[in-house]
C-alpha positions in Angstrom: -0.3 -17.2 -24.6 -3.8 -15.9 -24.2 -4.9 -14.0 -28.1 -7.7 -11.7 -26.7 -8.1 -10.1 -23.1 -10.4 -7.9 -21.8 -8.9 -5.1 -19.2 -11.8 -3.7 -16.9 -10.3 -0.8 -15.2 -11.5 3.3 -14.4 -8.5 4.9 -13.5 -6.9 5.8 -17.3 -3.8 6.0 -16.0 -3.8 2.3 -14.5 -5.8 1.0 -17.4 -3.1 2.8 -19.8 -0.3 0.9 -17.7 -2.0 -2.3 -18.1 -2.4 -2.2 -21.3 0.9 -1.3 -22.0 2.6 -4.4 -20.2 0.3 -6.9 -22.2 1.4 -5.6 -25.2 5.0 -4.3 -25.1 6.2 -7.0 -22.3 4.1 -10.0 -22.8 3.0 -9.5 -26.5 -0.8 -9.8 -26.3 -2.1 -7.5 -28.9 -6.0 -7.9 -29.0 -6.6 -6.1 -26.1 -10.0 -4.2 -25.4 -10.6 -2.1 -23.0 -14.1 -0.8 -20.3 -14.1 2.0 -17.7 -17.4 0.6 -16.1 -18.4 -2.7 -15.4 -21.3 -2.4 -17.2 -19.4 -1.5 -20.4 -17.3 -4.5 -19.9 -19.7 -7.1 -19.8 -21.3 -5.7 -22.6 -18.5 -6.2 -24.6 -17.7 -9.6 -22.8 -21.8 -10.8 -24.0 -21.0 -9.2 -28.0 -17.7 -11.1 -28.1 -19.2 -14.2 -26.5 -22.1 -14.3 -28.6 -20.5 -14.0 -31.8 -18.0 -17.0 -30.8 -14.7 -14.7 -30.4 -14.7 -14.6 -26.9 -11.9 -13.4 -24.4 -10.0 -15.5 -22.3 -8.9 -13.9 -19.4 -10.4 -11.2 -17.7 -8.7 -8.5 -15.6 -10.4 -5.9 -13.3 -10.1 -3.8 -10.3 -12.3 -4.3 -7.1 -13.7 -0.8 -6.7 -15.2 1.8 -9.3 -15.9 5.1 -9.0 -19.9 5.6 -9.2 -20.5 9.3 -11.6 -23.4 10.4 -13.0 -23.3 7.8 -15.3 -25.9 4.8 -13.8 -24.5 1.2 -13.6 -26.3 -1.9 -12.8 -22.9 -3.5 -12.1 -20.6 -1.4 -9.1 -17.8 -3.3 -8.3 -15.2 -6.0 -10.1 -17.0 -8.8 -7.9 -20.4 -8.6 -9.5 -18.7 -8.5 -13.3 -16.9 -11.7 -12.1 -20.3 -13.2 -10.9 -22.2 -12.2 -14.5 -19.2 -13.1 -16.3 -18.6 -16.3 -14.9 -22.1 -17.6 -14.5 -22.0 -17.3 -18.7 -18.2 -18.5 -19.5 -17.0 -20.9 -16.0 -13.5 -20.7 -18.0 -12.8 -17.3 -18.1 -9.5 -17.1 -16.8 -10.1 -14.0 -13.8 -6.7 -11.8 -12.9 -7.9 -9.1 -10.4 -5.5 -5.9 -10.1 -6.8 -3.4 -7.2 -5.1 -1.6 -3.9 -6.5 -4.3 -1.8 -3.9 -5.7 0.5 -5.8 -7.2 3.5 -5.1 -11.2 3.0 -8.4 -12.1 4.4 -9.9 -10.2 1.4 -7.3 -11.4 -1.2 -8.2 -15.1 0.3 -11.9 -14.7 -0.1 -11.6 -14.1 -3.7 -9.4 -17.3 -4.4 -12.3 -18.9 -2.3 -15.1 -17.8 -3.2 -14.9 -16.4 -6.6 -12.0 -18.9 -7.5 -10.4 -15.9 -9.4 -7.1 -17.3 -11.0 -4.4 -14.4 -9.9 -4.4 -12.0 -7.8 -1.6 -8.6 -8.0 -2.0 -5.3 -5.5 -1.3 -2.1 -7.1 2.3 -0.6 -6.0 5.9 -0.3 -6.7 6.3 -4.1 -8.1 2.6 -4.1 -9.7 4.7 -4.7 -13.4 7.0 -7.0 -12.4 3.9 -9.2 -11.1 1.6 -8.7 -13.6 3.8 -10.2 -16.2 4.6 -13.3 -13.8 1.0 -13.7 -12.7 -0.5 -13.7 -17.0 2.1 -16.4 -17.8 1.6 -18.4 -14.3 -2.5 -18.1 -15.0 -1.7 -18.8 -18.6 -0.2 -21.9 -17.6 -3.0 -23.2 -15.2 -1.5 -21.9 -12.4 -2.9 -20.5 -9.2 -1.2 -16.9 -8.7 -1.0 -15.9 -5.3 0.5 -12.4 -4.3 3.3 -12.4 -2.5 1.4 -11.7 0.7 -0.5 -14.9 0.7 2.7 -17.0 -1.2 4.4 -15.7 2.2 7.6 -15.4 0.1 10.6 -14.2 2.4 12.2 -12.6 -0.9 9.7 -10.7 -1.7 10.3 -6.9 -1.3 7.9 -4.4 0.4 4.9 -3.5 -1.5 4.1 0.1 -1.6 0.3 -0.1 -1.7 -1.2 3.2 -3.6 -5.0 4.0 -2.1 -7.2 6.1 -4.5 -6.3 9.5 -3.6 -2.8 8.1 -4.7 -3.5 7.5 -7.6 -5.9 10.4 -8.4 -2.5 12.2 -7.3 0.1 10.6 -9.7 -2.4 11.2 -12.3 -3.0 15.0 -11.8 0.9 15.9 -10.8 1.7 13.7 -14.8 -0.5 16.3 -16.3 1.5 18.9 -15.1 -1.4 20.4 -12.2 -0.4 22.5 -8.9 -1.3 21.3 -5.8 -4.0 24.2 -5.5 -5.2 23.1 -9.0 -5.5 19.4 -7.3 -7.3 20.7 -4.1 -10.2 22.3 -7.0 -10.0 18.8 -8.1 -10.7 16.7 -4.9 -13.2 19.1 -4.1 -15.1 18.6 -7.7 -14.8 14.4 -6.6 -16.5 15.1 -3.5 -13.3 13.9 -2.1 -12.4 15.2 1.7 -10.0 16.1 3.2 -8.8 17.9 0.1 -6.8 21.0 1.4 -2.9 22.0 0.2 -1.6 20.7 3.6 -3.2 17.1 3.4 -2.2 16.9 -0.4 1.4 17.7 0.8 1.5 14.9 3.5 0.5 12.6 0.8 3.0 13.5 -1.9 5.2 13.6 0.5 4.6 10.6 1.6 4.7 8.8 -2.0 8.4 10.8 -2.8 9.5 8.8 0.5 7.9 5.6 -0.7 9.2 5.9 -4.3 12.7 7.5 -2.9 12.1 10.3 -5.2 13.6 13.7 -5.3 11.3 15.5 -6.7 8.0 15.9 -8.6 9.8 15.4 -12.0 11.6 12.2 -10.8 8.6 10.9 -9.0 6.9 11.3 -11.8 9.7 9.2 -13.9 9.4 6.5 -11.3 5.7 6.0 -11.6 6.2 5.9 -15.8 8.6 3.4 -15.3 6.9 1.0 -13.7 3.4 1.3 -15.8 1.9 3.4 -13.1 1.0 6.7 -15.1 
């Protein structure tokens, strides 16, 4: 099994999750971790140079930009630099994007090595796509594998997620709205945050706030 991995990933509660699965369900234990692509190919050139590099790679697609400036924006361009130094790098990307024209262009163009869209069976097939790419295998999602067994994704967009995040900490809704607003994030009032946790307690089949939230821990998700 791959020894040292490098997760590149800006949503702490997906990068938390991550984490989690390589260590307590696959056993990988050096593990390091970047919020901006920037930051993670810095770390991918230290370990490179000093002969202790990674081997395999995961990242999302999209990164929030902040006041912090980046010369690298998106997963794509960290896969360019890091590839175009170490061809071998074994390249798992983890993002929301569902659209199989998209998910093919990155098997053919960027020859990434896996491929697994946030939602309800993200665990499951993150653990089944690190042993399959660990094994030399090509690890389509279940959308391009057109699997008849495979059941519905529930796909999770950004505001999702920011959502999950904020209602784990224990915020109101109102509290949320301050926060969407801070993001720049629109629309952001009480009645378009309901629609949306409403909408994720009918995706999740959950009860409540307290059991959605359950949910979500259980499969790596906050």
């Amino acid at each position: 099994m791959f020894t040292k991995v490098l997760v590149a990933e800006d949503y702490e509660i997906a990068n938390q999750g991550i984490i989690r699965i390589l260590e307590e369900e696959i056993g990988i234990q050096n593990i390091e971790e970047a919020k901006y692509c920037d930051d993670a190919y810095m770390k991918f050139r230290k370990a490179y140079r000093e002969q202790d590099a990674f081997e395999l790679l995961i990242t999302d697609l999209s990164f929030r930009a902040d006041h912090k400036v980046q010369t690298r924006t998106s997963g794509l361009e960290l896969i360019e630099d890091v590839r175009s130094i170490q061809p071998d790098i074994k390249v798992i990307v983890y993002s929301q994007e569902n659209r199989p024209d998209k998910i093919n262009m990155l098997f053919d163009k960027f020859e990434i090595d896996g491929y697994v869209c946030k939602g309800q069976n993200a665990v499951k097939e993150l653990i089944s796509c690190v042993e399959g790419v660990y094994q030399d295998t090509i690890m389509l999602p279940p959308e391009l594998a057109s699997d008849p067994d495979a059941a519905p994704m529930i796909h999770l967009d950004d505001i999702d997620i920011i959502l999950l995040e904020e209602l784990a900490k224990g915020y109101t809704k109102k509290e949320i709205r301050i926060k969407l607003k801070e993001l720049g994030i629109s629309p952001n009032g009480e009645s378009y945050i309901d629609k949306k946790v409403s909408k994720l307690f009918d995706d999740f089949k959950a009860k409540n706030t307290t059991h959605l939230i359950a949910i979500v821990k259980d499969l790596g998700l906050v």
